[in-house]
C-alpha positions in Angstrom: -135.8 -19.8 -25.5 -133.9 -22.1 -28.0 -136.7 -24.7 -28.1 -138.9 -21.6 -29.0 -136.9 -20.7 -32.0 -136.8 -24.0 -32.9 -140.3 -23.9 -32.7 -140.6 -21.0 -35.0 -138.2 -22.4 -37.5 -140.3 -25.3 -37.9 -143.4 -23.8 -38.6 -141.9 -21.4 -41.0 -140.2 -24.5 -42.6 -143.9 -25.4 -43.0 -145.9 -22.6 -44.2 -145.2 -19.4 -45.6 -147.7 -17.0 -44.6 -148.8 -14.5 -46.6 -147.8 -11.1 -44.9 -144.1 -12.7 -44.7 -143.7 -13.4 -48.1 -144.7 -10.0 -50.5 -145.4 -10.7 -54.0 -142.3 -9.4 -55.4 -139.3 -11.3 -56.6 -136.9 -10.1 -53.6 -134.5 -11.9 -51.9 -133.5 -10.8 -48.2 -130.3 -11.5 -47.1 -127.6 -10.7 -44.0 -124.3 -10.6 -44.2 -121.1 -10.2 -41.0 -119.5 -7.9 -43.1 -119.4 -5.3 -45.5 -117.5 -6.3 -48.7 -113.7 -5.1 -48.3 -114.0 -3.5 -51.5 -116.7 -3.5 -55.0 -113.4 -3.8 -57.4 -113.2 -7.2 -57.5 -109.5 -6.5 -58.6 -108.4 -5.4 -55.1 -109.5 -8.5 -53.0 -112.2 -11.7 -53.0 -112.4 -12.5 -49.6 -115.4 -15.1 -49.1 -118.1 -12.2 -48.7 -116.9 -9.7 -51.3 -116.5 -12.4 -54.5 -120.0 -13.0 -54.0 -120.8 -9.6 -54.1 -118.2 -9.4 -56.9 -120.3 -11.9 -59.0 -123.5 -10.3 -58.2 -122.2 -6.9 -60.3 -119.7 -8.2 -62.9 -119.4 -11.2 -65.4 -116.1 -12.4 -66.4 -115.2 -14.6 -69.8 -116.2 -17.8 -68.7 -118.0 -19.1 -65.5 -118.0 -21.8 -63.1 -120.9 -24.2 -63.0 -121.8 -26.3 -60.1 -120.2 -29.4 -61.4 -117.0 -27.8 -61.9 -117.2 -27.4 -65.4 -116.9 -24.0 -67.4 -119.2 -22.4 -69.8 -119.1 -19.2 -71.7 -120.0 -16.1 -70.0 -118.4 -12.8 -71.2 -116.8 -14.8 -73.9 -119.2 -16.3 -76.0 -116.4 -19.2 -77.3 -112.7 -19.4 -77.1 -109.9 -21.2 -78.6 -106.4 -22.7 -77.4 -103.5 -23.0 -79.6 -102.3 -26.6 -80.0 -99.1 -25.9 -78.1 -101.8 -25.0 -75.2 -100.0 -21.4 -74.2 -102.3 -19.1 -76.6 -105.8 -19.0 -75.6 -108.4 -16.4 -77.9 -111.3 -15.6 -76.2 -114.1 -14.2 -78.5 -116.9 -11.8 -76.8 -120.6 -11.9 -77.5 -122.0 -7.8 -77.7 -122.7 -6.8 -73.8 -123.0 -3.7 -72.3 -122.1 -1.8 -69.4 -125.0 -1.1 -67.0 -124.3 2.6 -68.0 -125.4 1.5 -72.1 -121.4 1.7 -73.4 -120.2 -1.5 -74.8 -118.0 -4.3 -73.1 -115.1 -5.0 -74.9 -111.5 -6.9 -74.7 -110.1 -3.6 -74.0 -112.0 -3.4 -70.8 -110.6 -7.2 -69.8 -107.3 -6.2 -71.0 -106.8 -2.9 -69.0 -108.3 -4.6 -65.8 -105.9 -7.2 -65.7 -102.9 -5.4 -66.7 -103.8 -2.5 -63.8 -104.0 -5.9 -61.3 -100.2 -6.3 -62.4 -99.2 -2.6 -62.1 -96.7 -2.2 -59.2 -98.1 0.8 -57.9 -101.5 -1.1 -57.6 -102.7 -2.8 -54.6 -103.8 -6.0 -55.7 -103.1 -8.8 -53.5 -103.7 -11.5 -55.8 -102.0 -10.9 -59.1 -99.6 -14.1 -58.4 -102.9 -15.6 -59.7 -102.3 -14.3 -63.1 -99.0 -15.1 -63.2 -99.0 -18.0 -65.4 -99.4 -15.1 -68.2 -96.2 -14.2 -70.0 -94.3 -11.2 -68.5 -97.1 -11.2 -65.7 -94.6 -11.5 -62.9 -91.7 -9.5 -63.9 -94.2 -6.5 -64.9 -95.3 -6.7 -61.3 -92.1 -6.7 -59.8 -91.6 -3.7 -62.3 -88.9 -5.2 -64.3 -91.3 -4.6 -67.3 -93.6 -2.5 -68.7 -96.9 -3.6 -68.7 -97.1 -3.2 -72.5 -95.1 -6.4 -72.9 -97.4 -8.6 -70.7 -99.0 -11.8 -72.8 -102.4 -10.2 -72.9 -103.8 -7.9 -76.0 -107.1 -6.8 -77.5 -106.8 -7.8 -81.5 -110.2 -5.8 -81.8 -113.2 -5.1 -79.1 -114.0 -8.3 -79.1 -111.3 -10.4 -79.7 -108.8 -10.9 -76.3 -105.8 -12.8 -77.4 -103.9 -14.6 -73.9 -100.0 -15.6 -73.9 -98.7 -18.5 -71.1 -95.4 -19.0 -70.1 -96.2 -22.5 -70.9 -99.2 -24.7 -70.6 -101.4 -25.3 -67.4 -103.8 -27.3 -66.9 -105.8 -24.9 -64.7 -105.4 -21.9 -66.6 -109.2 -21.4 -67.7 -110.2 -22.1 -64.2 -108.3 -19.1 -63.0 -110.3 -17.2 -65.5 -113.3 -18.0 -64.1 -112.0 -16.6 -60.7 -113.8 -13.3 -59.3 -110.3 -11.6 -59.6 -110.4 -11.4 -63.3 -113.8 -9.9 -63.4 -113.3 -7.0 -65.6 -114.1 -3.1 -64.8 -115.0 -0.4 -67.3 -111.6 0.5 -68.5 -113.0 4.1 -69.1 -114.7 4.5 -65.5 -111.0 3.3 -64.4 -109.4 6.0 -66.0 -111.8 8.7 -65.1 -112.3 8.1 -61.7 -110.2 5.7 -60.0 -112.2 6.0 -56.9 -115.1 4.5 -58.9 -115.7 1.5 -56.4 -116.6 3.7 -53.5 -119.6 5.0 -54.4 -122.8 3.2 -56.3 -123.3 5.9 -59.1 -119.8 5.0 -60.3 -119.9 1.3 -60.6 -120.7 0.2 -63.8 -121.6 -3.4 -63.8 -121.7 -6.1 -66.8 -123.5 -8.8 -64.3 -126.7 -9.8 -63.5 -127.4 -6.9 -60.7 -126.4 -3.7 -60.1 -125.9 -1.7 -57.1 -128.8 0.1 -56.3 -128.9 1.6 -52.4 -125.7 1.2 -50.5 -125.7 2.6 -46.9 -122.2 1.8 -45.4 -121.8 -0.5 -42.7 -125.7 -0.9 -43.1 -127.5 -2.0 -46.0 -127.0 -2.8 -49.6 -129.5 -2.9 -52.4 -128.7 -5.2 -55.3 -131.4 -4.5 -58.7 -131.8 -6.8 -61.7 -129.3 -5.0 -64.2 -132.1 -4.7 -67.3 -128.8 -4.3 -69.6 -127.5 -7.5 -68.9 -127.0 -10.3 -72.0 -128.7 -12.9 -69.8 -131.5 -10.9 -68.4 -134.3 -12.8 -69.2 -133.3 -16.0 -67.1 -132.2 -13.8 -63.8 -135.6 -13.9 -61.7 -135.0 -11.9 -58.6 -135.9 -8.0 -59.1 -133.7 -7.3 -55.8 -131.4 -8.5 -53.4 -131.6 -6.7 -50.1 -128.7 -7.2 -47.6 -128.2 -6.0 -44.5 -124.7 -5.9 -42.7 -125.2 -7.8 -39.5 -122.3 -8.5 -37.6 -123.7 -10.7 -34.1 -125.4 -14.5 -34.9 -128.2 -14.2 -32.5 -130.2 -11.7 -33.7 -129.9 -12.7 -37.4 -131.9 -16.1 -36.7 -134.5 -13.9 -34.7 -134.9 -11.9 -37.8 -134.7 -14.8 -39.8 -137.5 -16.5 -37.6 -139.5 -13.9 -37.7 -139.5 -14.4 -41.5 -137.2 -11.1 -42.3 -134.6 -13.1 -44.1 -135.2 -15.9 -46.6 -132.2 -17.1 -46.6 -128.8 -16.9 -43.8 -125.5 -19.3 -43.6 -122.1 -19.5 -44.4 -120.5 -17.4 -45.9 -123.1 -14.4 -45.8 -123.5 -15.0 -41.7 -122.8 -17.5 -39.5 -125.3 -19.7 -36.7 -125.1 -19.4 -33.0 -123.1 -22.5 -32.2 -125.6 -23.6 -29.2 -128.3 -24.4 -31.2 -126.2 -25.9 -34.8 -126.7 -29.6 -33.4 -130.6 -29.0 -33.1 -130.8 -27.1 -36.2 -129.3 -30.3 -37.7 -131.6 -33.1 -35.6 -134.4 -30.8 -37.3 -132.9 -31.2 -40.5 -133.2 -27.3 -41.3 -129.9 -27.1 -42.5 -128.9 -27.2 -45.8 -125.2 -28.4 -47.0 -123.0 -27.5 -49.8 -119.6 -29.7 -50.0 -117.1 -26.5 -50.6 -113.3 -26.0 -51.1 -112.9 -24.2 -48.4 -110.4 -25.3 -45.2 -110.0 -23.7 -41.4 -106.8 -23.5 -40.9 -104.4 -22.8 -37.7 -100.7 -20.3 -39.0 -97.7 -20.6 -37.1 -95.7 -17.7 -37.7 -92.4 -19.6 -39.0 -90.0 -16.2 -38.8 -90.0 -15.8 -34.5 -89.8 -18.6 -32.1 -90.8 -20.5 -31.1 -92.1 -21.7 -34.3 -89.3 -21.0 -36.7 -88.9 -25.0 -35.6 -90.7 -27.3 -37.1 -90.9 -29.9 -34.4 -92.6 -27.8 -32.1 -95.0 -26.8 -34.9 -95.7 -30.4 -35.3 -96.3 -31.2 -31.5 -99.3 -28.3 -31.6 -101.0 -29.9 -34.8 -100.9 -33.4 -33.8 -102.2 -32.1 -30.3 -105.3 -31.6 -32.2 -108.4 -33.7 -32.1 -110.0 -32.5 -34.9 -113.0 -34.9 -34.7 -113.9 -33.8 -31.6 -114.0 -30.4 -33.1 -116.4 -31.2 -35.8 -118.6 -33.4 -33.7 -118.9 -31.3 -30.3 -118.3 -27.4 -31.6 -119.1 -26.6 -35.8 -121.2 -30.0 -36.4 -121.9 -28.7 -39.7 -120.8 -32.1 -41.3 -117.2 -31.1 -41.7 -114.4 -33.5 -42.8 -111.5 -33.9 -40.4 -108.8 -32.3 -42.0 -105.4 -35.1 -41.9 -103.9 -33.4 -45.0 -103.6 -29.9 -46.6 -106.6 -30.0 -50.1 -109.6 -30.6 -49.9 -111.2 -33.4 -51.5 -112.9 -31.4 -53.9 -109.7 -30.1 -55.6 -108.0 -33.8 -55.8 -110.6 -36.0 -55.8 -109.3 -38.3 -53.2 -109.3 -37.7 -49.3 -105.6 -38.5 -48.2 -104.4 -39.1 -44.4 -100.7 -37.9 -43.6 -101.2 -38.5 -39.9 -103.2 -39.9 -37.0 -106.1 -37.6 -35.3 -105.7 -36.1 -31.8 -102.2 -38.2 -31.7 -100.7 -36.8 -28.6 -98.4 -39.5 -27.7 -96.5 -38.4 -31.4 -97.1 -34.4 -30.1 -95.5 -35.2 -26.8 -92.4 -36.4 -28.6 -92.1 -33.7 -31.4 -92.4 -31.0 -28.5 -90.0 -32.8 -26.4 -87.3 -32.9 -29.6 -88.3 -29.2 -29.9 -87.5 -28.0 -26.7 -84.2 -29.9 -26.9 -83.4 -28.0 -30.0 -84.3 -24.4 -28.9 -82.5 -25.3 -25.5 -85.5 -24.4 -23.4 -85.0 -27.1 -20.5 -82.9 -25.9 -17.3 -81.4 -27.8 -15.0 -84.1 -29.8 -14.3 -87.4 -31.4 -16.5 -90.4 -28.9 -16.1 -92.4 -32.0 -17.2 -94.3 -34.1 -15.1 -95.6 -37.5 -14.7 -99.7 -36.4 -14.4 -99.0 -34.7 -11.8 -96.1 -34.8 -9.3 -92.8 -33.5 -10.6 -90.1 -35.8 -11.3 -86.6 -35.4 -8.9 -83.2 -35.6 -10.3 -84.3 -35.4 -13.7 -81.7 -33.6 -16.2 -83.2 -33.6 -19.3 -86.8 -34.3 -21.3 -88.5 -37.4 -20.0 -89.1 -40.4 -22.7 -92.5 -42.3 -21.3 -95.4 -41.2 -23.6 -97.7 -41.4 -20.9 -96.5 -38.2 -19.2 -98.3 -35.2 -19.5 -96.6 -31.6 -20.1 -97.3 -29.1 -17.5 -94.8 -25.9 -17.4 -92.0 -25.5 -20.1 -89.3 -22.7 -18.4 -88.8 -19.7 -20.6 -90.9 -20.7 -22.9 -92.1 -18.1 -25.0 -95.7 -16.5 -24.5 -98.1 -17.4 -27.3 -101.1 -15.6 -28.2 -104.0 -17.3 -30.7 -105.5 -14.8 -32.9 -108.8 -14.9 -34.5 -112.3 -13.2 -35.6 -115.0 -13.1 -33.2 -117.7 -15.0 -33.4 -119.5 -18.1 -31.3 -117.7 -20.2 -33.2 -114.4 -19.4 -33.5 -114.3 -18.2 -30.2 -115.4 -22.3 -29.2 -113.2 -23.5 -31.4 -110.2 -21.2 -29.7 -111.1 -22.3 -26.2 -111.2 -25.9 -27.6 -107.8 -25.8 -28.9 -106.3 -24.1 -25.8 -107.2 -26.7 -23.9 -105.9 -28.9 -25.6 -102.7 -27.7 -25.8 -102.8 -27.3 -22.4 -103.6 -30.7 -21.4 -101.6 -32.6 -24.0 -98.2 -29.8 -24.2 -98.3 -28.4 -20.7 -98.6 -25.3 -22.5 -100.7 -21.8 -21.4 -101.8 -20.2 -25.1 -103.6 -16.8 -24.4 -107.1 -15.7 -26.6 -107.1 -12.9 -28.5 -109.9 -11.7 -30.4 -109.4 -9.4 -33.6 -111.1 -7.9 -36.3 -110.6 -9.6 -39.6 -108.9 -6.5 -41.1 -106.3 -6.1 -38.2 -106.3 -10.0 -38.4 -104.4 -10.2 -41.8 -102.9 -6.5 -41.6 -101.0 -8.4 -38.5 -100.2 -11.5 -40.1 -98.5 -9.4 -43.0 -96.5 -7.8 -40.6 -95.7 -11.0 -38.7 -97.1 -9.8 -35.3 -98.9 -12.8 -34.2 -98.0 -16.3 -32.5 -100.6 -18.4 -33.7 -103.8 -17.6 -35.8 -107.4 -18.7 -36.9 -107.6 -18.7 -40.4 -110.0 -20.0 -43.7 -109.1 -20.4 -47.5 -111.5 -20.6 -50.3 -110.2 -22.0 -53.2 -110.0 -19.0 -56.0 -109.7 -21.8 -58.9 -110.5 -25.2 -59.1 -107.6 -26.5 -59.3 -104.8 -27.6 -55.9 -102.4 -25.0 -57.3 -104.8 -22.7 -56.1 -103.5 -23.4 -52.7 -99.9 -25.2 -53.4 -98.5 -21.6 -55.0 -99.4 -19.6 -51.5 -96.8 -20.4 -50.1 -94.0 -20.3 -52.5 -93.3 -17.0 -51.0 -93.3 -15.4 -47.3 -94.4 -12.0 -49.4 -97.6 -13.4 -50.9 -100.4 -11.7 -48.3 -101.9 -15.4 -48.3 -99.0 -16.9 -47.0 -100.1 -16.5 -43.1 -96.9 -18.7 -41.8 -94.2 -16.6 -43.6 -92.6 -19.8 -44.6 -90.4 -20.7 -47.9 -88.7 -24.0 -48.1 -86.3 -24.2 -51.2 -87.6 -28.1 -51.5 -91.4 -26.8 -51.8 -90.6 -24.3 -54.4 -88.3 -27.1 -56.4 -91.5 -29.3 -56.5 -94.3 -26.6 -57.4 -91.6 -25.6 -60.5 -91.6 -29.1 -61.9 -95.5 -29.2 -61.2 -95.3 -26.2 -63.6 -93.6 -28.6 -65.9 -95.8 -31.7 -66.1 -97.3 -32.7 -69.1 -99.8 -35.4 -68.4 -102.6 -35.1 -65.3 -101.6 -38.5 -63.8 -97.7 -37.4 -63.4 -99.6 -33.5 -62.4 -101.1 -34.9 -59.8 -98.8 -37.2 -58.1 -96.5 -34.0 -57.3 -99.1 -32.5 -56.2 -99.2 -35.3 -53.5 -95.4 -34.8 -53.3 -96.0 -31.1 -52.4 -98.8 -31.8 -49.9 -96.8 -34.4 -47.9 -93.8 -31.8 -47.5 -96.3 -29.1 -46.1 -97.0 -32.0 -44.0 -93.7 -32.8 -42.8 -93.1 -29.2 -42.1 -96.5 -27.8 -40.9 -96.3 -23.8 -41.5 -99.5 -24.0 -40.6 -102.6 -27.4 -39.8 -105.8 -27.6 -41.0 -108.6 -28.4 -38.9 -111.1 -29.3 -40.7 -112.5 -29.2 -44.5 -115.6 -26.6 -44.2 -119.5 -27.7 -45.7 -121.5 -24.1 -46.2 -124.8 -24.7 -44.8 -127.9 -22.9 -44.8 -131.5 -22.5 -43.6 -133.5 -21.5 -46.3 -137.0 -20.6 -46.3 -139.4 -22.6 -48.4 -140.4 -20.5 -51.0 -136.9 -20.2 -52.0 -136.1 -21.7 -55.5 -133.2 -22.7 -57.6 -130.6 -22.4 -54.5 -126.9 -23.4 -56.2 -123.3 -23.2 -55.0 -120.5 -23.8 -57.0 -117.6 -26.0 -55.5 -115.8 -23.5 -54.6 -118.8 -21.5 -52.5 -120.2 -19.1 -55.3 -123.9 -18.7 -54.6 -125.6 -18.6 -58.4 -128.3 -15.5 -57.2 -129.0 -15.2 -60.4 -130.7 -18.5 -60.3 -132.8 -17.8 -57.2 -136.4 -17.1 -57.3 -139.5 -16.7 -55.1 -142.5 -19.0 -54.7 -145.7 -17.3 -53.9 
């Protein structure tokens, strides 16, 4: 049966016929998931900012080299002192024929920093003046740094300069919303007659859990250059029968983010050379949850990310070209590939855990740990040879290991059990969760271990660095502060010059190292199989598919 797909893959890799491939500019899609929400204020998890940018433009936009070009804004100024930027907007209109206007950017990001409003990323704006204090309702949102001068004009106020600070801006978090479809019906995102879009598509059919429709938005400024009439999606949760439909010539397009490949038949896709890659800025991840043992201690929280052999995880289970993650950023966002420690380096895990257990007082009387195999006699304490291999820790506590189902994850799970298993002596039990009780659980701190992925919102490392300069922020899986880290990301804050910037950047990465609230597998590639007759396929650095940009060959 997979030889047959493959089969069918590469004839439609060869020829489009006819009766596939209708005349019309339409793109068919899948994704696992329905978007979380259509206001892009209240989350932009990988699938709904690309739904996000679909609908809504925001000042300025990302291109694929990581530079930045007008969007909303047709120019913009900064002050000399670099904290006063003055964005200008070209005339666009909502899909519903009213006028976009600063007001509309204004009111959107001052709701995101309203404390009664449930926006889980508004520490991304909090390089604007009064931004954090309003949102910790120490201020009225009148006195935040951001004001309309006139409908077009949207004057910006910084605590002080940042380098990054137009990058954030580019993030599908500050997309603005109609301000007066806000205020009329704040439930505007829940159904498609209500949302008003300024982007390239609008929402056309939406059938929950089912189907989504995307149309060409005929109001938008840059109409003429978006080629695609529709986008039709359908919400597909299970791998398997997405490359049926996708063989059979239903979809023109499936990968990562949007859906995911069976992970039998990844290395053959690859031989085939089917896939396509996109470098992204986007990292799987492992949490510890730092506030209940056992890995409030840092030792043992070492001994289970050095236990990893990450290389064998990229070469045997994802083989989507992945780069071994020894560090904390991905290359993207520094421009360098640093190594903090060795791969798969159990004989360093072995001694972290035994120092751990020593600390939490877990051994008894006698070692639990044996010499591959036969357990040692008149032992009192933790063995010292590296060559011995963990089997049973007493009173230990249970773990469990959280994550989403899919092929993959549930591989890459198994993978790291064993592992843990053979190198720590230690039993982790699998448990499979739905990606919304996933991070409602991690909030709450009701996990052991979890599987977890970051996209960079922002090119920039600070994207990443700030998420865990508090055990509130949702994104900060581990619950873990550290005075030290906070001290650091402050004078980061600081720096004036990019070479100084980004050597405490490094400074801040090796501490996460040194204390490991969480370990990163692995820095991700988005890969694809896309059908011939797709043109004009591009994806930002940081995993934003340009639809826009997409058009059909007949």
């Amino acid at each position: 049966m997979r030889f047959f797909f493959l089969f069918l893959l590469c004839s439609l890799h060869m020829s489009c016929q006819k009766n596939i491939c209708p005349k019309e500019q339409t793109l068919r899609i899948s994704l696992k998931n329905e978007p979380c929400s259509f206001d892009p204020r209240k989350g932009n998890d990988m699938v709904a900012s690309q739904m996000h940018f679909l609908l809504f433009e925001g000042l300025v936009r990302l291109n694929p080299d990581m530079s930045l070009s007008p969007a909303a804004a047709e120019s913009y100024e900064i002050s000399s002192d670099g904290k006063i930027y003055t964005f200008h907007l070209r005339d666009a209109l909502w899909s519903d024929g009213t006028k976009v206007t600063a007001l509309d950017f204004e009111k959107s990001w001052k709701k995101i920093l309203d404390p009664k409003f449930p926006s889980p990323d508004a520490y991304l704006l909090y390089a604007i003046r009064g931004a954090k204090s309003a949102k910790e309702g120490q201020i009225s949102l009148e006195k935040i740094g951001i004001h309309s001068r006139d409908e077009k004009t949207l004057i910006v106020e910084l605590d002080s300069p940042q380098f990054h600070f137009l990058q954030i801006v580019a993030s599908s978090v500050l997309l603005p919303v109609s301000s007066k479809m806000d205020q009329l019906d704040p439930t505007w995102a829940m159904q498609k007659e209500t949302i008003l879009c300024n982007g390239p598509f609008c929402l056309e059919e939406w059938r929950p859990r089912q189907q989504l429709t995307f149309a060409k938005n005929p109001l938008y400024h840059g109409a003429k250059a978006v080629k695609l009439d529709h986008i039709l999606v359908d919400i597909i949760e299970r791998e398997m029968p997405v490359l049926h439909m996708y063989a059979s010539g239903h979809f023109d397009l499936i990968g990562t983010p949007l859906s995911f490949f069976p992970s039998e038949i990844l290395q053959d896709l690859d031989k085939q050379r089917l896939l396509t890659f996109f470098p992204v800025a986007a990292t799987k991840f492992l949490a510890f949850n730092t506030s209940v043992p056992p890995f409030h201690n840092a030792n043992i929280r070492k001994a289970f990310g050095l236990a990893i052999s990450r290389q064998s995880l990229v070469e045997h289970i994802t083989r989507l070209k992945e780069e071994k993650a020894l560090n904390v950023l991905s290359p993207i966002l520094t421009g360098e590939s640093n190594t903090y420690f060795a791969d798969g380096d159990t004989m360093q895990a072995r001694k972290f855990f035994q120092k751990g257990l020593e600390e939490l007082q877990l051994y008894g009387a006698r070692s639990s740990l044996v010499n591959s195999g036969e357990p040692q006699s008149g032992s009192d304490g933790p063995p010292n040879s590296p060559n011995l291999t963990a089997r049973r820790i007493t009173r230990f506590p249970p773990l469990t290991f959280m994550f989403v189902p899919s092929e993959i994850n549930k591989s890459l799970a198994q993978a790291l059990q064993q592992m843990w298993q053979q190198t720590l002596g230690i039993t982790v039990i699998l448990e499979q969760t739905e990606f919304k009780e996933l991070h409602s659980r991690s909030q709450q701190g009701k996990f052991s271990m979890g599987l977890f992925a970051w996209l960079a919102d922002y090119g920039d490392p600070m994207n990443i660095l700030e998420r865990f300069a508090d055990k509130t922020n949702h994104r900060n899986y581990p619950k873990w502060e550290h005075p030290g880290y906070n001290h650091l990301l402050t004078e980061i804050r600081k720096t004036t010059s990019q070479p100084e910037y980004l050597t405490k950047v490094k400074q801040a990465e090796k501490l996460l190292i040194e204390e490991m609230p969480f370990t990163c597998l692995f820095h991700e590639n988005y890969a694809f199989l896309v059908h011939p007759h797709v043109k004009g396929l591009e994806i930002s650095p940081l995993g934003h598919i340009y639809f826009e940009r997409i058009s059909i060959d007949h």
